[in-house]
C-alpha angles and dihedrals in degrees: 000000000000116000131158101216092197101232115247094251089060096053102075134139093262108057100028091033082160110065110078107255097249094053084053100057125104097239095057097034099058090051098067093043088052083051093052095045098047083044097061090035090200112189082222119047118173105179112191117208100034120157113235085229097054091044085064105036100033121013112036090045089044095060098038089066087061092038109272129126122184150176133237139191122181135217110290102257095065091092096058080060142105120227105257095056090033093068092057095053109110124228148150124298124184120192133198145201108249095202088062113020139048123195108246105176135345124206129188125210123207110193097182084056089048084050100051085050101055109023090118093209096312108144090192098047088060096036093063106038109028080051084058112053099201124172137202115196123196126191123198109220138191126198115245117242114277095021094115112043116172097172089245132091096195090068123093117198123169118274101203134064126185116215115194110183117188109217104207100334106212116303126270123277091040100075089148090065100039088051072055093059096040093055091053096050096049084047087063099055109074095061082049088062090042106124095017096119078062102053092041095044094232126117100226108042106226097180124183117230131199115190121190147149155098096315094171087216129111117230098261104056130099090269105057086041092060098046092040101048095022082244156078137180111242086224099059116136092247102067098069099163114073081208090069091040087054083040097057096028085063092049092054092050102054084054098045086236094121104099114173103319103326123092103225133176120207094241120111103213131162129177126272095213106056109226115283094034104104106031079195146356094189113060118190139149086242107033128031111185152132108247098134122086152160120214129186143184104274093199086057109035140043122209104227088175152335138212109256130218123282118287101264087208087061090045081050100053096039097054088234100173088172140338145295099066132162091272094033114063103186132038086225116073116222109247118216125191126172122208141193134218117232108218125233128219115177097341097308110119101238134194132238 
């Protein structure tokens, strides 16, 4: 499950004039986020826009209690922060089933640091996304023993799954900056995996990885482009500023992932949702459109199914001009998507 909560200091009458005051508020919101997520009952769960407050008050100790733990990271200037303003920054949590899942290893990603790293001189580049202080945040898991059972022990699956989860990726229009940020955040993923042959026993890792979050870009922009098909042309319309283009060309080099003139990365992702499915994941009376996704390894997972969009019938009747809205929490819809394992024997993928 991927779901930007909107965090309470977001929703306010300015900005969302058209949900009733009472339906806006915190208390009442997060009940009925609490309500979706135990509905759906998903063994993953990333939620975008959490307070680091409410992470600790509500929702960690929420979801325990149905046997979930989690980690969190919030937005980077929480730590130039004092306490009292600290516990109401936003961030990035990712729970996890405990029956079937154990924490190996966490990883937070500060774009605004890699930035910072790698701008090359460009003033915008760091303007806007230092500006910004969006995360990423990745966890290493391993399934718990007895979590897949295929009723078989001849049969090897992979024991471990990443889960990379993008917390607010840099605002639209600024898709150069954002492909910025993605990059950063897919950079940081192999050292994750470092050592990972050791922890699952096999000589070659094949680790499944689900990607997924609030990526504040529509499908045909640069940065959809470059998740989707591993690469991008680094003349695409989207990167403008020649400062962003010598940015991200000096972060591909140092990775060796600049191949011609396309900046590429070595994971094979596809969406979970096929095109056309969700005619939108942010609903709002002044922008309708589909900027939140989950991705996963296409070599690894199946998709068996995903939650489609709300009945329009039901938007029609109800008069719903944006979201939030008295039976819609967020103005962001959770996305759900169920996959399937394929198995392995000697070496030949295999199907249930």
């Amino acid at each position: 499950m991927c779901y930007n909560v909107l965090c309470d200091k977001y929703a306010t009458r300015q900005v969302y004039g058209y949900c009733p005051t009472w339906a806006l508020n915190w208390e009442y919101r997060r009940k009925g986020i609490m309500d979706e997520i135990r509905h759906y009952s998903a063994d993953i769960i990333s939620l975008q826009e959490v307070e680091m407050e409410q992470y600790h008050g509500f929702f960690l100790p929420e979801l325990k209690k149905d046997g979930y733990d989690g980690i969190f990271a919030p937005k980077s200037r929480a730590r130039t922060m004092a306490e009292s303003e600290r516990r109401h920054v936003d961030g990035c949590a990712i729970f996890f089933r405990t029956s079937k899942f154990a924490l190996l290893r966490e990883r937070l990603v500060e774009f605004n640091q890699l930035a910072m790293a790698n701008a090359d001189g460009s003033e915008d580049m760091l303007n806007r996304v230092m500006t910004r202080d969006n995360i990423g945040l990745a966890a290493l898991l391993q399934f718990q023993e007895g979590a897949l059972d295929y009723g078989t022990n001849w049969i090897t699956v992979c024991s471990l799954l990443l889960i990379a989860s993008a917390a607010g990726i840099c605002q639209r229009p600024c898709y150069n900056a954002a492909t910025a940020e993605s990059r950063s955040l897919i950079q940081q993923l192999p050292p994750l995996l470092a050592g990972a042959h050791r922890k699952s026993g096999q000589e070659t890792p094949t680790v499944p990885l689900l990607l997924c979050g609030d990526l504040n870009s529509l499908p045909d922009s640069g940065v959809i482009e470059y998740l989707k098909k591993g690469r991008v042309s680094a003349d695409h319309k989207d990167f403008k500023s020649l400062g962003y283009k010598s940015c991200l060309r000096k972060m591909c080099q140092e990775t060796d992932s600049l191949i011609g003139n396309s900046y590429t990365h070595p994971f094979k992702i596809q969406e979970a949702y096929p095109d056309g499915t969700m005619p939108y994941t942010n609903y709002t009376c002044d922008f309708k459109g589909v900027i939140d996704y989950i991705f996963f390894s296409r070599s690894h997972l199946s998709v068996l199914g995903v939650l489609g969009p709300l009945d329009p019938q039901w938007m029609q009747e109800n008069k719903v001009v944006g979201c939030p809205h008295p039976h819609v929490p967020s103005d962001h819809l959770p996305l759900l998507a169920q996959f399937e394992m394929p198995l392995t024997t000697n070496g030949l993928l295999q199907r249930r």
